[in-house]
N, C-alpha and C positions, 0 to 999 in steps of 0.2 A: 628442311626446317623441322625442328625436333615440336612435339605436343606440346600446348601450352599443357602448364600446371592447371588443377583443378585450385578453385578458390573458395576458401569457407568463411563465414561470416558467421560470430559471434555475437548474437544481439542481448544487450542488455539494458533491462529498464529497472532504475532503481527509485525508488520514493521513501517521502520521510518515515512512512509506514515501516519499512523495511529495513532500510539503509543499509544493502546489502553489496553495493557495488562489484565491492571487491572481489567479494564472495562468488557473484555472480560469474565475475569474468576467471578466475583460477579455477573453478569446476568449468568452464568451456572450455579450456585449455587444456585442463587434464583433460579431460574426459578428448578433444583432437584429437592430440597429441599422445594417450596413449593405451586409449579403444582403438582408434580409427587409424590411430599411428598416422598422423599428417605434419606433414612439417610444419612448423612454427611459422616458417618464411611464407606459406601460403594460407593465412591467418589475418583478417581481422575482424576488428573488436567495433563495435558500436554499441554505444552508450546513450540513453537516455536519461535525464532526472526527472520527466512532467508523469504527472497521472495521466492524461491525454495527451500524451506522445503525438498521435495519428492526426492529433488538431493542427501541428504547426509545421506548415511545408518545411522549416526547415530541417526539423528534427530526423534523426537518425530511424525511427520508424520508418518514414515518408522515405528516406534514402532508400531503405531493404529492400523495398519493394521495387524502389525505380531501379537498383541493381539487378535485381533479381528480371526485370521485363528486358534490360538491355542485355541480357545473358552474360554478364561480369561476375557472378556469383552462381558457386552450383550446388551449394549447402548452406544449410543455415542452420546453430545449434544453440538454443536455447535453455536455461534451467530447467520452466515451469510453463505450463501452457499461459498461464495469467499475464505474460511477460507481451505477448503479444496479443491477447484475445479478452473480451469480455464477456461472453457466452459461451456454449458449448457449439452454437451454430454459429457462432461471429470466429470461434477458430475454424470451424470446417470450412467456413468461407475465405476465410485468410490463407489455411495450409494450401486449400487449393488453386486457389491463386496461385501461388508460390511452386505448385508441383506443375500446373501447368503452363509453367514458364520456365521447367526442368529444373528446380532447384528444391533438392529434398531437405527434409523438417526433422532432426531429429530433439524431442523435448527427454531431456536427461530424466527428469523423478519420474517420468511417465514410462521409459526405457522402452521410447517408440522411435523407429527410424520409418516416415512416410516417405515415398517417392524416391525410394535410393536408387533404387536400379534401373530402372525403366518407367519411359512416359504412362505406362498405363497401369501403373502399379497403385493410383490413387486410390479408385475404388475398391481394391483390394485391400489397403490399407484399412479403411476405413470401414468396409464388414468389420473387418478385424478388432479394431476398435470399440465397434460395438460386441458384439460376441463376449470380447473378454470383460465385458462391465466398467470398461475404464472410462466410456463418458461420460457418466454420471459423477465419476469421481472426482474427474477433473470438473465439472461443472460447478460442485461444490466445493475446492477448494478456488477457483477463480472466483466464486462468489465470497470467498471469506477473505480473500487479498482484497476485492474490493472493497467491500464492508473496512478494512484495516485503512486501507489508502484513502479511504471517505473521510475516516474517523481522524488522521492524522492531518489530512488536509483544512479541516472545521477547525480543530485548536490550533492549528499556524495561523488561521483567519482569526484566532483571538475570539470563538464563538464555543459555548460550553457544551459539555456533552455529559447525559447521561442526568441522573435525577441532580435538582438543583440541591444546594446547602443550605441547610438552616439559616432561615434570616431572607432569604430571596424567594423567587417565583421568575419559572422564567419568561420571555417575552415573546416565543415562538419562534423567534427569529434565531436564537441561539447566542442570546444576553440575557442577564440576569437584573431583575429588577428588586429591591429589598420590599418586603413585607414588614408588615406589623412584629413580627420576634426579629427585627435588623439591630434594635436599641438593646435589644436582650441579650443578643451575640456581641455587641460591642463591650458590654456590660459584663459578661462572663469574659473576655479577653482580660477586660482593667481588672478584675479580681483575681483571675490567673497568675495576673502579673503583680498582685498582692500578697502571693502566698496564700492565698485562700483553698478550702480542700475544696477537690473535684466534690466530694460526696453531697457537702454544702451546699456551692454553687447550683449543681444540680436540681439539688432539693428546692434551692429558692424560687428558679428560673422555672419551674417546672418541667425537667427535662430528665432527661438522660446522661448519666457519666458518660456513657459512648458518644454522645452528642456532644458535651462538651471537648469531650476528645480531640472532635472531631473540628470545632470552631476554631481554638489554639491551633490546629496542625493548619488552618486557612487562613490564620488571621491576616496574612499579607491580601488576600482577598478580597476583607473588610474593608482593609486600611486601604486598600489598593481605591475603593469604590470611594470610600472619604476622600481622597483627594481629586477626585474628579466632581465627584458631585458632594458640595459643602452640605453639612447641616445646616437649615434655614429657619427651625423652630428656635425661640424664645423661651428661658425659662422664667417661670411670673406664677 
């Protein structure tokens, strides 16, 4: 009976941050198939969409690893280290995992192969690792995927990010509540929409032509919060 083949596993995790799926998996492919030169036929692909892959048994995260411990799997190729790790010491704990279950880590932008050859090649690996300065660099950019994947995550929740607009205040929570200049922005919109000059408006509202600029480019914002929450004052 001839050897089995060797089997690589392709892990990809993509988020709205990203949305790089695709991307993901054709750079593992090439990069198999024609660094490592592996066939195509001893290739698969696992995909992820959550930000916390690792949270839901059923996810292809959770599968890598149960492949990887059943000895189904003796590679695993990766984009970026962020795809599987959320620190610099949550990968070390993960690669190794993974090497000492014999199944080596190669992460392509880092142009690291751990654990290829031999069981005890970890530690080796991984002086290495540090030596050439690349933990720190991957630690920062896993830290700026995350930062991306937080921030994209917050506005699919419909929760605002970043300093509020003119007319609100936020709530802490990551909602906006209108303030005292809300009638002012409503106000510069209806003038807007009069043909009224920016310079004017400005002038009158006490503000900023960049401000107003900037009310007109949100007015769906405005309007959006009018129709949720009516005006209840009386004019008299």
């Amino acid at each position: 009976m001839g050897q089995m083949a060797e089997q690589t596993a392709i892990y990809v995790r993509d988020t709205m941050a990203t949305d790089s799926a695709h991307e993901q998996r054709d750079q593992g492919i090439d990069y198999a198939t024609q660094v490592l030169e592996i066939d195509p036929a001893d290739l698969r692909v696992l995909c992820d969409t959550a930000i916390e892959a690792r949270s839901t048994e059923a996810s292809n995260d959770q599968r890598l690893f149960t492949l990887a411990a059943a000895g189904e799997i003796d590679r695993v190729i990766i984009r970026d280290a962020s795809r599987i790790a959320k620190t610099m010491r949550d990968l070390n704990e993960r690669v190794t995992e993974l090497i000492e279950a014999g199944v080596a880590v190669h992460i392509i932008k880092a142009g690291l192969r751990l654990g290829e050859d031999t069981s005890d090649s970890g530690p080796d690996d991984q002086a290495l690792l540090r030596a050439l300065g690349i933990a720190a660099e991957l630690d920062t950019t896993m830290g700026r995927e995350r930062t991306k994947e937080g921030v994209a995550a917050a506005k699919a929740a419909g929760k605002h990010i970043g300093r509020p607009p003119f007319g609100f205040d936020s709530d802490g929570e990551g909602g906006l509540i209108p303030n005292e200049d809300f009638e002012t922005a409503l106000s510069v919109i209806e003038r807007i929409e009069n043909d009224e000059s920016k310079r004017s408006i400005a002038r009158e509202a006490g503000t900023t032509r960049a401000t107003v600029k900037n009310i007109v480019e949100r007015k769906d914002m405005y309007f959006d919060h009018l129709s949720t929450h009516p005006r209840t004052t009386s004019s008299g």
